[in-house]
mmCIF entry with sequence, helices, sheets and N, C-alpha, C, O atoms, coordinates in Angstrom:
data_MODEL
# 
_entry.id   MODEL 
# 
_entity.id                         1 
_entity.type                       polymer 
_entity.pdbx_number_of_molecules   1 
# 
_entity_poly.entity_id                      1 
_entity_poly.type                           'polypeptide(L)' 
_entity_poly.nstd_linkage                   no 
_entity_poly.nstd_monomer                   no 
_entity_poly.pdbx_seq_one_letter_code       
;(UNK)(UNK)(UNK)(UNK)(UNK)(UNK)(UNK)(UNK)(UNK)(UNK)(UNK)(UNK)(UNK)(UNK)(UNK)(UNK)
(UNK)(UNK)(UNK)(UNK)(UNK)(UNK)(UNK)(UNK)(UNK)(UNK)(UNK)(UNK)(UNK)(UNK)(UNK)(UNK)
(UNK)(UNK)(UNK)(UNK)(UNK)(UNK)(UNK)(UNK)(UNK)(UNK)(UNK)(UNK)(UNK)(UNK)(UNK)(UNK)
(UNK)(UNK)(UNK)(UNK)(UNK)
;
_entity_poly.pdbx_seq_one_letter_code_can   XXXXXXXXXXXXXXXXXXXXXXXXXXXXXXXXXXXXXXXXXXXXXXXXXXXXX 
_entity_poly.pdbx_strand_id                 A 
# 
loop_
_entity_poly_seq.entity_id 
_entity_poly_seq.num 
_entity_poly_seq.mon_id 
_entity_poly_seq.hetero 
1 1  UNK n 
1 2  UNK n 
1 3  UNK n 
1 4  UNK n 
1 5  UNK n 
1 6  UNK n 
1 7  UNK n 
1 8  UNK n 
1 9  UNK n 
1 10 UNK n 
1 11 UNK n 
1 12 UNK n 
1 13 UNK n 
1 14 UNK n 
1 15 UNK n 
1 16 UNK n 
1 17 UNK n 
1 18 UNK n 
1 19 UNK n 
1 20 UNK n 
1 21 UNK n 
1 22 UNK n 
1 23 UNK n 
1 24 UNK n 
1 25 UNK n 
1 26 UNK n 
1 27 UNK n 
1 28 UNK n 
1 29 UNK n 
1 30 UNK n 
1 31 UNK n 
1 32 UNK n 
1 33 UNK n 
1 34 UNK n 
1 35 UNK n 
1 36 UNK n 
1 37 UNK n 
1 38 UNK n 
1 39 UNK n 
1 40 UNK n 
1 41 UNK n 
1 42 UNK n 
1 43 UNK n 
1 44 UNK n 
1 45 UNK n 
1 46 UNK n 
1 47 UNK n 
1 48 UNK n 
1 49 UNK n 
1 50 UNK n 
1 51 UNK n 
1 52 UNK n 
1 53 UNK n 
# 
_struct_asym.id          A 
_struct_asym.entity_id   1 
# 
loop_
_struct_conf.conf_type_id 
_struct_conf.id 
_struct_conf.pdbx_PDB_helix_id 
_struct_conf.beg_label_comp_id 
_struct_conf.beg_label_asym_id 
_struct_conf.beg_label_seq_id 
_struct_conf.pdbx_beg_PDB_ins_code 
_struct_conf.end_label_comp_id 
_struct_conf.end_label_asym_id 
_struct_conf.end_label_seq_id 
_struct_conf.pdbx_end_PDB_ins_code 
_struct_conf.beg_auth_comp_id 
_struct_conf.beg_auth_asym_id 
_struct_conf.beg_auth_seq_id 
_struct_conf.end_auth_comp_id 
_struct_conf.end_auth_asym_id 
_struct_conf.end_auth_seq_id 
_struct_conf.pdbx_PDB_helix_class 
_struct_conf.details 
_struct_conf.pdbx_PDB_helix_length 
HELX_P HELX_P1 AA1 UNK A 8  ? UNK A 14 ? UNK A 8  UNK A 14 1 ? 7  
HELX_P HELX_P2 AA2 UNK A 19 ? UNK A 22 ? UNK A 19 UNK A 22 1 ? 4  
HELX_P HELX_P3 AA3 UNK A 23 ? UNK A 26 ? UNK A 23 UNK A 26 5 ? 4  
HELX_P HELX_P4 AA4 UNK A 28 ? UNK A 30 ? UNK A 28 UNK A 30 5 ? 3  
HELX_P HELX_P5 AA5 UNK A 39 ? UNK A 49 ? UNK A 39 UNK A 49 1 ? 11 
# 
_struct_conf_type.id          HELX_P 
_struct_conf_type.criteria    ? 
_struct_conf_type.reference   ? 
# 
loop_
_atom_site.group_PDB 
_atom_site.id 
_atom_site.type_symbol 
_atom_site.label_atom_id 
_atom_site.label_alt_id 
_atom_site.label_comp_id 
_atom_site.label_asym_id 
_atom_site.label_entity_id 
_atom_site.label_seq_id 
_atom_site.pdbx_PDB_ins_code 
_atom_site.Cartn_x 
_atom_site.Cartn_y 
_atom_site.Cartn_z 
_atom_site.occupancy 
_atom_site.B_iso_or_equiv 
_atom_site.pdbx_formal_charge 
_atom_site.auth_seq_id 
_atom_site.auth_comp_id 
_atom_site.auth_asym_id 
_atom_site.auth_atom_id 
_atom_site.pdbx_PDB_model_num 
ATOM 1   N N  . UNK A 1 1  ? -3.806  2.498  13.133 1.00 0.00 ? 1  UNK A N  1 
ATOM 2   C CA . UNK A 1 1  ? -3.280  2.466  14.472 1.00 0.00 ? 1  UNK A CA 1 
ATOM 3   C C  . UNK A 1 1  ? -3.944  3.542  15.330 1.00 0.00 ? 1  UNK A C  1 
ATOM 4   O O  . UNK A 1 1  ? -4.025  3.260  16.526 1.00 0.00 ? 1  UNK A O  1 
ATOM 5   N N  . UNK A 1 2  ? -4.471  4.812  14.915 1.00 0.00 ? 2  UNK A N  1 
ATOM 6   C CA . UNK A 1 2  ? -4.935  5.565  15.596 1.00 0.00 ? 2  UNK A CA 1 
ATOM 7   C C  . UNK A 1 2  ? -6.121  5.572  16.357 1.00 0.00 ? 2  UNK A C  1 
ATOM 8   O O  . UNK A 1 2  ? -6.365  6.318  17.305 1.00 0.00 ? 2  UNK A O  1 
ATOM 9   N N  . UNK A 1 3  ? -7.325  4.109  15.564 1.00 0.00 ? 3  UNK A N  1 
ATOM 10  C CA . UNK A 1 3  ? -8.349  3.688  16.153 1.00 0.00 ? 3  UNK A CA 1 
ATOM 11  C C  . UNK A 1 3  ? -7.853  1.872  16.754 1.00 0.00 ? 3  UNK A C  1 
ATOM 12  O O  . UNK A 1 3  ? -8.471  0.808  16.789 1.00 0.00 ? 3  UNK A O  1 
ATOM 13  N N  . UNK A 1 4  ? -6.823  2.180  17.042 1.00 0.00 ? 4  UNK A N  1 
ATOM 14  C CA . UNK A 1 4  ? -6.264  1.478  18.564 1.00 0.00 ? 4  UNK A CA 1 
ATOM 15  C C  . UNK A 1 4  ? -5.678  -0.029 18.043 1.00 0.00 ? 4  UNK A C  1 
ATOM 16  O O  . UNK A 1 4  ? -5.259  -0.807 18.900 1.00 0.00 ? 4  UNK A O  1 
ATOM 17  N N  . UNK A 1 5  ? -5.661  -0.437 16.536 1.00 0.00 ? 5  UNK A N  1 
ATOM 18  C CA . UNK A 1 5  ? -5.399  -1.466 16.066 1.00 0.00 ? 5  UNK A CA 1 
ATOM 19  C C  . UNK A 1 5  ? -3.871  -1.976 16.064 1.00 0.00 ? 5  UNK A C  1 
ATOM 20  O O  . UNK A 1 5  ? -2.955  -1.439 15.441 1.00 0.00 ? 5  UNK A O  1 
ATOM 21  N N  . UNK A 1 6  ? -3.804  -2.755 16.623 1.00 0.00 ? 6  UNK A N  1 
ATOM 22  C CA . UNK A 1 6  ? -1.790  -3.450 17.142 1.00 0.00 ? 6  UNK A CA 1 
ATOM 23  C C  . UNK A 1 6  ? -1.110  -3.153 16.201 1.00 0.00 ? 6  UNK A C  1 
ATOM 24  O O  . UNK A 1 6  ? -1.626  -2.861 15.122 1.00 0.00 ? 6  UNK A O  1 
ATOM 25  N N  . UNK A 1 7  ? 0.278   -3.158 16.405 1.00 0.00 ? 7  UNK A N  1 
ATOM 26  C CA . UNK A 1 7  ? 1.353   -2.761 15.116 1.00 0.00 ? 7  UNK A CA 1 
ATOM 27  C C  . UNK A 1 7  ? 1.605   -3.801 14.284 1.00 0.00 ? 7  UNK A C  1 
ATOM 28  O O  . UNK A 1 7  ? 1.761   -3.807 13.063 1.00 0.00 ? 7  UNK A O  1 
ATOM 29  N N  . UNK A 1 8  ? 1.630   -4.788 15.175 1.00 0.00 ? 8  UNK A N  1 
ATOM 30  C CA . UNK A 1 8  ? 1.773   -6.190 14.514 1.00 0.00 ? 8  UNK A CA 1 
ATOM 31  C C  . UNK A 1 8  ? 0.916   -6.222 13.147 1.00 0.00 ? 8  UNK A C  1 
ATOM 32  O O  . UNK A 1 8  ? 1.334   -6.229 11.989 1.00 0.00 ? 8  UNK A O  1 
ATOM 33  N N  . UNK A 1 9  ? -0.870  -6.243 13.798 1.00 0.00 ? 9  UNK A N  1 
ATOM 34  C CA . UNK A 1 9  ? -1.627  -6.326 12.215 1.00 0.00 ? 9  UNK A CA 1 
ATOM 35  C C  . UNK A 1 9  ? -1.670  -5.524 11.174 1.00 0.00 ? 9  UNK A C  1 
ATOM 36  O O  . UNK A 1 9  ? -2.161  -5.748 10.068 1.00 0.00 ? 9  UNK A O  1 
ATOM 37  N N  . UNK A 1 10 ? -1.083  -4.475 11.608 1.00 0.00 ? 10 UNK A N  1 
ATOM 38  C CA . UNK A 1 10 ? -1.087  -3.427 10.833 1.00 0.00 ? 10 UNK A CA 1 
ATOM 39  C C  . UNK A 1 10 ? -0.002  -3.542 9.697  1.00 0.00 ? 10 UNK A C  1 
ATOM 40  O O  . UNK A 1 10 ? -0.071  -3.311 8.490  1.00 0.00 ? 10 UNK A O  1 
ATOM 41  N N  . UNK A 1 11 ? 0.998   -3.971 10.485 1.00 0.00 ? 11 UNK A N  1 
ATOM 42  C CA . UNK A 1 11 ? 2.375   -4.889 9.540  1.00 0.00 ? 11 UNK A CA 1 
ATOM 43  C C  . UNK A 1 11 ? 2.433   -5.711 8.595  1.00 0.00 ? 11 UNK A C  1 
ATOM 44  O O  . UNK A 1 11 ? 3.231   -5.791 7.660  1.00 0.00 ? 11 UNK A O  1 
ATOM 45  N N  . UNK A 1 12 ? 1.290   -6.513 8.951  1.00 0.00 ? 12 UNK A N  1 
ATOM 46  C CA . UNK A 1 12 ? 0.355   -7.987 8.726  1.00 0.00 ? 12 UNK A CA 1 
ATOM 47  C C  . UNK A 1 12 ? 0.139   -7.196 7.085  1.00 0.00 ? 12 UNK A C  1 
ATOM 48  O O  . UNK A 1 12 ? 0.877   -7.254 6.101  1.00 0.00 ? 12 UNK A O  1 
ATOM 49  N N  . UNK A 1 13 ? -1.363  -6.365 7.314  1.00 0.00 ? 13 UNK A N  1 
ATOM 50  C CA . UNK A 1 13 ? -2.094  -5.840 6.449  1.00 0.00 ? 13 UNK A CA 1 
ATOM 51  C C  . UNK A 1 13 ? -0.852  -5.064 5.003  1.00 0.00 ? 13 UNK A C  1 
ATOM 52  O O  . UNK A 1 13 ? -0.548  -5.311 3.836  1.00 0.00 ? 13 UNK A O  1 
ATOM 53  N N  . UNK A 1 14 ? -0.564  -4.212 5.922  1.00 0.00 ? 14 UNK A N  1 
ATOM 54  C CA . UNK A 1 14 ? 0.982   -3.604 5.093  1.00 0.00 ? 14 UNK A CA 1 
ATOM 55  C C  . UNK A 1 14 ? 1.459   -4.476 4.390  1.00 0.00 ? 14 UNK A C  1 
ATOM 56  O O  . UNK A 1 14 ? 1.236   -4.304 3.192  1.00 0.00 ? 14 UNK A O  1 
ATOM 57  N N  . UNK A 1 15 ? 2.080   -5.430 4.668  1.00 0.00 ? 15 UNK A N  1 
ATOM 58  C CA . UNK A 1 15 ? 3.266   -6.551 3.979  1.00 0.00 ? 15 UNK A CA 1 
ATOM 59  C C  . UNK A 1 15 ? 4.611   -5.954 4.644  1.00 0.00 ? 15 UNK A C  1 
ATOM 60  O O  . UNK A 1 15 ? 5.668   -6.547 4.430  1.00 0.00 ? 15 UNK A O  1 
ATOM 61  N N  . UNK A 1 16 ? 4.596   -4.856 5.403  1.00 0.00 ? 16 UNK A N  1 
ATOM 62  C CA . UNK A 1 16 ? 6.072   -4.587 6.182  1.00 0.00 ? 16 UNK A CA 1 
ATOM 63  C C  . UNK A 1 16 ? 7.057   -5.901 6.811  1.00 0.00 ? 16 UNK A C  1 
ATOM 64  O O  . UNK A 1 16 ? 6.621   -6.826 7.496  1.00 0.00 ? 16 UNK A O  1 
ATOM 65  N N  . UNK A 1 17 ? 8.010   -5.772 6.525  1.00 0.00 ? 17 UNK A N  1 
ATOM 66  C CA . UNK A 1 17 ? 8.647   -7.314 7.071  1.00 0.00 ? 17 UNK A CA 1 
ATOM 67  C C  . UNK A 1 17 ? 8.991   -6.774 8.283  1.00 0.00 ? 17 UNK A C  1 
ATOM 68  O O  . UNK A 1 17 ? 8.788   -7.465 9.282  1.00 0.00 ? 17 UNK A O  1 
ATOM 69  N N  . UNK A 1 18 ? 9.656   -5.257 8.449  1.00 0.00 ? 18 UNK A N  1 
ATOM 70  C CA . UNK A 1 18 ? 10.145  -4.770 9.645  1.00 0.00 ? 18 UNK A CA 1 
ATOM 71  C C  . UNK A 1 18 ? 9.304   -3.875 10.333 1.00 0.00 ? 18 UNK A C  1 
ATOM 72  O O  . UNK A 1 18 ? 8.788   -2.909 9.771  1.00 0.00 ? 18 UNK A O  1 
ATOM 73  N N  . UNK A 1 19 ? 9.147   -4.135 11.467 1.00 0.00 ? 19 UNK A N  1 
ATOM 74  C CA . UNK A 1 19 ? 8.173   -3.302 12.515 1.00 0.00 ? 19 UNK A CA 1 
ATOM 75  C C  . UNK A 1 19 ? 8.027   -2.177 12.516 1.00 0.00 ? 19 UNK A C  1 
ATOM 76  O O  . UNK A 1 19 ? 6.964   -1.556 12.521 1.00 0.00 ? 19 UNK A O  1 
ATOM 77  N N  . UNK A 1 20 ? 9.894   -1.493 12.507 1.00 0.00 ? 20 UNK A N  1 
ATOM 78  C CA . UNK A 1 20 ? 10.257  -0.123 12.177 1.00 0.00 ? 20 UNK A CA 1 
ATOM 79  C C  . UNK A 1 20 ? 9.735   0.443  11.328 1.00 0.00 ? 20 UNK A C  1 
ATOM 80  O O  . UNK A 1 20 ? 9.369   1.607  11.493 1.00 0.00 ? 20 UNK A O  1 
ATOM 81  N N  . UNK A 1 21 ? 9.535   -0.272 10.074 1.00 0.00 ? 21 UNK A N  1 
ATOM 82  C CA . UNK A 1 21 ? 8.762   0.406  8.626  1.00 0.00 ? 21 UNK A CA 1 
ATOM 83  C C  . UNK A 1 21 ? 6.990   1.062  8.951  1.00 0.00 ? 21 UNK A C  1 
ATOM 84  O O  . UNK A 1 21 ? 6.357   2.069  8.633  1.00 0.00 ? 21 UNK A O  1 
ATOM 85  N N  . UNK A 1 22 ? 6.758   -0.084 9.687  1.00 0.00 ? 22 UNK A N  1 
ATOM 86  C CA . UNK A 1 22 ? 5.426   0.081  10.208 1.00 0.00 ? 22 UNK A CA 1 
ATOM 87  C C  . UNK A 1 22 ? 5.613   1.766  11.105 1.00 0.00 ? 22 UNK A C  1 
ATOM 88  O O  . UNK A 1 22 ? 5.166   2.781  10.570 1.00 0.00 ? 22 UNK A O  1 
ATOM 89  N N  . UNK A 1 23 ? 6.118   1.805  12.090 1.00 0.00 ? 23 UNK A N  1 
ATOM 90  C CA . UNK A 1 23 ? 5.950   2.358  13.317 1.00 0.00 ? 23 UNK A CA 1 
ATOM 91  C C  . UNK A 1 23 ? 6.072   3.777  12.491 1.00 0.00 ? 23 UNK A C  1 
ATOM 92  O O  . UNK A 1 23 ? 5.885   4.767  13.198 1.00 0.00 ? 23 UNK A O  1 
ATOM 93  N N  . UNK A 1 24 ? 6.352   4.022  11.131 1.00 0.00 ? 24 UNK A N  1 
ATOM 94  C CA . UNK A 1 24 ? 6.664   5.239  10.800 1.00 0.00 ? 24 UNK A CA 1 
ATOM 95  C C  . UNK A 1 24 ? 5.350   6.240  10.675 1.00 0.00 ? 24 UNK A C  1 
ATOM 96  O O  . UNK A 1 24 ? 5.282   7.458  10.836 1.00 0.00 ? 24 UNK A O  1 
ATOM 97  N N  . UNK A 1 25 ? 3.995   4.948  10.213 1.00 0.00 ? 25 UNK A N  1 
ATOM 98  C CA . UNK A 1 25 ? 2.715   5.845  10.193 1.00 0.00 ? 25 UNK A CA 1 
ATOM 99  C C  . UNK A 1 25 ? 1.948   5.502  11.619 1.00 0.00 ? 25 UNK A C  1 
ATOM 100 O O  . UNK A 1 25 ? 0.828   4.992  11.644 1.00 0.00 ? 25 UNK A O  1 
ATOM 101 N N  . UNK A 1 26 ? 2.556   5.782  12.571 1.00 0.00 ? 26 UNK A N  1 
ATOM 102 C CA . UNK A 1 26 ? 2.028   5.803  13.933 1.00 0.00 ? 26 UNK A CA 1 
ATOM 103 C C  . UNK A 1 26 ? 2.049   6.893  13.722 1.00 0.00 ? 26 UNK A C  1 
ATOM 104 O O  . UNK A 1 26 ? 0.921   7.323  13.966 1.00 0.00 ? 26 UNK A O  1 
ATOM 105 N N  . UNK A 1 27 ? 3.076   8.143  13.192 1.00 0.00 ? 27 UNK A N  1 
ATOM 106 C CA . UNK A 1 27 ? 3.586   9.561  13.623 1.00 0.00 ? 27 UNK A CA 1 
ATOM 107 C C  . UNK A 1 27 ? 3.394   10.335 12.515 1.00 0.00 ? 27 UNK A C  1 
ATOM 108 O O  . UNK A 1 27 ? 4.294   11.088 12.146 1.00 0.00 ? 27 UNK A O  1 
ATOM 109 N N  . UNK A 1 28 ? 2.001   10.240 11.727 1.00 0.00 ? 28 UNK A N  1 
ATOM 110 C CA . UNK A 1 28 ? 1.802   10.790 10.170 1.00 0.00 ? 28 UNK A CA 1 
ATOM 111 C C  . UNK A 1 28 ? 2.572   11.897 9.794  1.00 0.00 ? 28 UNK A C  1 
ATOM 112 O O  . UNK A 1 28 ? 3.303   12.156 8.838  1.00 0.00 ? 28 UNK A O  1 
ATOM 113 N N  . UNK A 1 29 ? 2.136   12.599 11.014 1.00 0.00 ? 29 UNK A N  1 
ATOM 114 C CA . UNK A 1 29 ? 2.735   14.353 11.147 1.00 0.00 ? 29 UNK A CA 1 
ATOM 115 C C  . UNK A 1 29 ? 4.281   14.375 11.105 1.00 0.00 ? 29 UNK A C  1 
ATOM 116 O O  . UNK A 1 29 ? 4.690   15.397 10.555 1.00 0.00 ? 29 UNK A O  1 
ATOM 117 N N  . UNK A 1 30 ? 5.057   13.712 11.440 1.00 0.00 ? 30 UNK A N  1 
ATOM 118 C CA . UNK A 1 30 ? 6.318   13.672 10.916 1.00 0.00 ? 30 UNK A CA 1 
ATOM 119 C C  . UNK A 1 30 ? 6.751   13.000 9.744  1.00 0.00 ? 30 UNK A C  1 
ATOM 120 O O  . UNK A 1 30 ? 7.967   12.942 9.555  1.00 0.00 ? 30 UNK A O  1 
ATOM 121 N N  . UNK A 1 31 ? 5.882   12.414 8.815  1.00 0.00 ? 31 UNK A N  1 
ATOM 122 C CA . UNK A 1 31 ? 5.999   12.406 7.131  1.00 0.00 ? 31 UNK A CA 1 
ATOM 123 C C  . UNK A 1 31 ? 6.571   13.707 6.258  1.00 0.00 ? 31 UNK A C  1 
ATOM 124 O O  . UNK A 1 31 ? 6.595   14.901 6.558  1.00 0.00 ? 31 UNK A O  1 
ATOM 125 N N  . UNK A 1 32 ? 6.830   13.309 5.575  1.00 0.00 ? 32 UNK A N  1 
ATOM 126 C CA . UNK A 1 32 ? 7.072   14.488 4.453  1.00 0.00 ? 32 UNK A CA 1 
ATOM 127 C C  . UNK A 1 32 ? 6.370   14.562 3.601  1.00 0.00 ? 32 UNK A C  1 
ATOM 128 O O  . UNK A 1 32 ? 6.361   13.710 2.713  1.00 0.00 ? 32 UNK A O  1 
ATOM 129 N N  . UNK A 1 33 ? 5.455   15.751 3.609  1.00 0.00 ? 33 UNK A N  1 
ATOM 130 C CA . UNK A 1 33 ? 4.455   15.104 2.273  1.00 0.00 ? 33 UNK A CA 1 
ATOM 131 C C  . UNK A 1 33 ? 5.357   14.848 0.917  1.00 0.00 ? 33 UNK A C  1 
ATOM 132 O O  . UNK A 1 33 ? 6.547   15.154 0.838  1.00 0.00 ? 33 UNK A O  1 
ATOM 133 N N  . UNK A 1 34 ? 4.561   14.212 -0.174 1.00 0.00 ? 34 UNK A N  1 
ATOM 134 C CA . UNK A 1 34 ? 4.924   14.495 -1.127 1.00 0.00 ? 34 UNK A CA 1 
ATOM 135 C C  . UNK A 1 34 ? 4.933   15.202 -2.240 1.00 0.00 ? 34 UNK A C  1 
ATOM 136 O O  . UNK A 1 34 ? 5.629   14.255 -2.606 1.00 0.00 ? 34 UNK A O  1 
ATOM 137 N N  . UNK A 1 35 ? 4.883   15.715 -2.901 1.00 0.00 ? 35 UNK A N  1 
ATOM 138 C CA . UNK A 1 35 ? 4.766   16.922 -3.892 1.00 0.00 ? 35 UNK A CA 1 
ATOM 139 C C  . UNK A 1 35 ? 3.123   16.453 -5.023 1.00 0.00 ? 35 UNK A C  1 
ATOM 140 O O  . UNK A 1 35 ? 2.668   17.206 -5.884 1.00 0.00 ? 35 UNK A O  1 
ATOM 141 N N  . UNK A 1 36 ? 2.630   15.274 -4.716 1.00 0.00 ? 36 UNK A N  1 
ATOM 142 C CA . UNK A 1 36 ? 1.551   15.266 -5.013 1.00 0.00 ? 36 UNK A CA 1 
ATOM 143 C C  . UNK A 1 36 ? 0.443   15.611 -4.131 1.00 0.00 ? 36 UNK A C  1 
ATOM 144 O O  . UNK A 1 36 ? -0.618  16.141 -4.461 1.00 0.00 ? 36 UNK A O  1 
ATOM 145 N N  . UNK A 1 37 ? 0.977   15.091 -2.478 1.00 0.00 ? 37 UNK A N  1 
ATOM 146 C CA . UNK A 1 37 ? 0.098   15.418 -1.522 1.00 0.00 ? 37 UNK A CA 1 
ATOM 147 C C  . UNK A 1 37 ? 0.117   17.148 -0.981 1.00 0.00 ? 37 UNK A C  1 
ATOM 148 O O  . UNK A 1 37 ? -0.623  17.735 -0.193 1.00 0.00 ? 37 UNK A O  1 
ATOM 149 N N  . UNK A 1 38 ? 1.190   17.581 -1.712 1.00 0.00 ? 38 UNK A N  1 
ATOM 150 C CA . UNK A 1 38 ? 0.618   19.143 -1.551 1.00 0.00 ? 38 UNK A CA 1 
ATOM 151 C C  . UNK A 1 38 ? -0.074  20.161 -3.042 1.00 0.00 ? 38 UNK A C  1 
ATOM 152 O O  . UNK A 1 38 ? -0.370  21.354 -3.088 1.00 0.00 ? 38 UNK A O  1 
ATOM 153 N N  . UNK A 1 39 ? -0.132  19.245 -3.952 1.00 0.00 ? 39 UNK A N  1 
ATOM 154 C CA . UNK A 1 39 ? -1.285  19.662 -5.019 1.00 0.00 ? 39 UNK A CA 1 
ATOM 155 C C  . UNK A 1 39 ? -2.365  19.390 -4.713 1.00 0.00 ? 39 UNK A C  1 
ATOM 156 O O  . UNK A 1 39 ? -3.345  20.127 -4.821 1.00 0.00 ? 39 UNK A O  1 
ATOM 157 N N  . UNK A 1 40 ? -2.335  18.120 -4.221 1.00 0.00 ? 40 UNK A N  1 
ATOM 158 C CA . UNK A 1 40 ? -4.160  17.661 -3.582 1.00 0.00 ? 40 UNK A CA 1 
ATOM 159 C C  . UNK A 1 40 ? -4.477  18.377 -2.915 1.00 0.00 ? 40 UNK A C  1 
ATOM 160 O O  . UNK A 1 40 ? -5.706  18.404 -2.967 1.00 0.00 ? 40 UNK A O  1 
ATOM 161 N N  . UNK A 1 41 ? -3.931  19.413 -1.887 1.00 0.00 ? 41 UNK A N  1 
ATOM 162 C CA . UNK A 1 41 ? -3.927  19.970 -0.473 1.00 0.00 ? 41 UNK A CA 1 
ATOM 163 C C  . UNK A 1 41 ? -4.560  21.584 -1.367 1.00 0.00 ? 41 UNK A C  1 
ATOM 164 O O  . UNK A 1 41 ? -5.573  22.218 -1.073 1.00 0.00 ? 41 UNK A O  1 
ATOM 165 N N  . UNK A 1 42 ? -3.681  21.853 -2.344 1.00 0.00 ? 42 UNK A N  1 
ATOM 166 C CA . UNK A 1 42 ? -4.075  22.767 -3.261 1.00 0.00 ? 42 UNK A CA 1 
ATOM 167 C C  . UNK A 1 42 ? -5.218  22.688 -3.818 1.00 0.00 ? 42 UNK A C  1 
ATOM 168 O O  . UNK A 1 42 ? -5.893  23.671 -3.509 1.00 0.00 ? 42 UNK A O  1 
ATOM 169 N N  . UNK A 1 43 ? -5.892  21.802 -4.667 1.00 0.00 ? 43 UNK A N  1 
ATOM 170 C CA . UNK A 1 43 ? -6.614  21.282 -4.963 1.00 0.00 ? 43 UNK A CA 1 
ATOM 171 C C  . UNK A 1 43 ? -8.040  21.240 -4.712 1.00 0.00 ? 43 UNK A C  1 
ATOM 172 O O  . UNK A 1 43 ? -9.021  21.403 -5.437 1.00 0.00 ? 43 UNK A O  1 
ATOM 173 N N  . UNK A 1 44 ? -7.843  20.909 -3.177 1.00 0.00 ? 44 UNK A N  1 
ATOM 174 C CA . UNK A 1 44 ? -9.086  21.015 -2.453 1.00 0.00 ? 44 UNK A CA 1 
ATOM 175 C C  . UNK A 1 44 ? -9.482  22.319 -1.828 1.00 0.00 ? 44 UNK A C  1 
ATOM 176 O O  . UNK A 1 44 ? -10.660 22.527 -1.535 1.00 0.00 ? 44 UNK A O  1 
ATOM 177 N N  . UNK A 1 45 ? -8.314  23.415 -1.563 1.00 0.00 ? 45 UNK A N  1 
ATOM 178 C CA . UNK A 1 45 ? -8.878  24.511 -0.986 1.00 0.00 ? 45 UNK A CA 1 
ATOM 179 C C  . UNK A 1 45 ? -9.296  25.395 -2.190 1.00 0.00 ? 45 UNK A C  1 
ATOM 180 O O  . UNK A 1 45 ? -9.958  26.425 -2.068 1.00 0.00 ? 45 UNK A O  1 
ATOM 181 N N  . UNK A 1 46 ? -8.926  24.982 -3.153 1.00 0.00 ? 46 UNK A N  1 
ATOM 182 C CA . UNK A 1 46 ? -9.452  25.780 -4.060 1.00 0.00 ? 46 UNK A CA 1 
ATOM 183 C C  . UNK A 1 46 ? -10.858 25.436 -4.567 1.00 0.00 ? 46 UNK A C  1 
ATOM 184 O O  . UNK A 1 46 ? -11.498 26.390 -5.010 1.00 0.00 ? 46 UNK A O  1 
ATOM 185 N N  . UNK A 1 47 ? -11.320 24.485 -4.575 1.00 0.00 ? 47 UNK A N  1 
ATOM 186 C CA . UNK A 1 47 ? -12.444 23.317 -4.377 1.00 0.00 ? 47 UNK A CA 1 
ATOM 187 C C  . UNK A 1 47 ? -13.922 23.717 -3.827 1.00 0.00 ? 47 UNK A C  1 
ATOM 188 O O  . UNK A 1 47 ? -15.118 23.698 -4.117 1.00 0.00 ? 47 UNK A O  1 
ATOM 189 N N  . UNK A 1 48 ? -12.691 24.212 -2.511 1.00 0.00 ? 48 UNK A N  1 
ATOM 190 C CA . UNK A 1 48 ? -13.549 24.595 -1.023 1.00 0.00 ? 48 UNK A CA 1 
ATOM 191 C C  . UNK A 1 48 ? -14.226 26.240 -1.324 1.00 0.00 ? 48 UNK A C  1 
ATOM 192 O O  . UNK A 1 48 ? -15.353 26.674 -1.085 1.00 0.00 ? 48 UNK A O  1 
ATOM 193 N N  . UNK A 1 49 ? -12.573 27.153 -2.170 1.00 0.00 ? 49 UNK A N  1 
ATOM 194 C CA . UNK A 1 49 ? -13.225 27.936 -2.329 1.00 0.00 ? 49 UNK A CA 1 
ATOM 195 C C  . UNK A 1 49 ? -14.298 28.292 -3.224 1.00 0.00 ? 49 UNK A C  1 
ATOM 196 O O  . UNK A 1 49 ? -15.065 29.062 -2.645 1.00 0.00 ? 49 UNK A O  1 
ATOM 197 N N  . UNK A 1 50 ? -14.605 28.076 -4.230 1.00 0.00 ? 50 UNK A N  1 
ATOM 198 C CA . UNK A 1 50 ? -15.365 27.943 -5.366 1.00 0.00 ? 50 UNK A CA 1 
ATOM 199 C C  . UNK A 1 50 ? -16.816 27.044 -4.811 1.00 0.00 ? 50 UNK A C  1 
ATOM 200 O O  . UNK A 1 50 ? -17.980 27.297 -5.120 1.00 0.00 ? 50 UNK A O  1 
ATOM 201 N N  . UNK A 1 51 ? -16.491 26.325 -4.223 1.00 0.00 ? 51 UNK A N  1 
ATOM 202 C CA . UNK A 1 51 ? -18.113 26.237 -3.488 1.00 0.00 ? 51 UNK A CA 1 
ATOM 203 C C  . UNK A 1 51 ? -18.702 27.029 -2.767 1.00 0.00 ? 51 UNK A C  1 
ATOM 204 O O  . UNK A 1 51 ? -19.914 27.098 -2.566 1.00 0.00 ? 51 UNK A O  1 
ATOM 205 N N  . UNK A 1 52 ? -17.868 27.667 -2.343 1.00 0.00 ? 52 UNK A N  1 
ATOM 206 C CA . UNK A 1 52 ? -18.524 28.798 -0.965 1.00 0.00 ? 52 UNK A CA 1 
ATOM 207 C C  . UNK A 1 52 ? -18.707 30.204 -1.688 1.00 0.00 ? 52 UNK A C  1 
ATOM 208 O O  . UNK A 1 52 ? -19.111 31.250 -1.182 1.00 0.00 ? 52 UNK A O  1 
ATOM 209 N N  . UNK A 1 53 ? -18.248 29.929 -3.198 1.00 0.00 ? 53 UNK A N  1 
ATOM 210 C CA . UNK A 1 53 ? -18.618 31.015 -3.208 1.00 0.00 ? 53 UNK A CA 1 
ATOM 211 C C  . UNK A 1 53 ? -20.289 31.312 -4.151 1.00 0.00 ? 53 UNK A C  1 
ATOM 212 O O  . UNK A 1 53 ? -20.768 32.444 -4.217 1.00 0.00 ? 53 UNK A O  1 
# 
């Protein structure tokens, strides 16, 4: 949706039956990550650091 694609297809693509379900990743930043997506987050800065160094 952020490179401008309708909610509808996006619903489509999803399998969302309800629009609402959809409209939730219009607003990523109000997600909660999940406790895997803040190991990955870990993960990579540590990643980041060890290359640079």
């Amino acid at each position: 949706m952020d490179a401008g694609e309708d909610l509808a297809v996006v619903q489509a693509l999803l399998g969302h039956a309800s629009p609402e379900t959809t409209q939730v990743y219009a607003h990523p930043d109000t997600l909660t990550p999940s406790p895997a997506d803040k190991i990955d987050q870990r993960l990579a800065a540590a990643v980041e650091r060890r290359t640079r160094s």
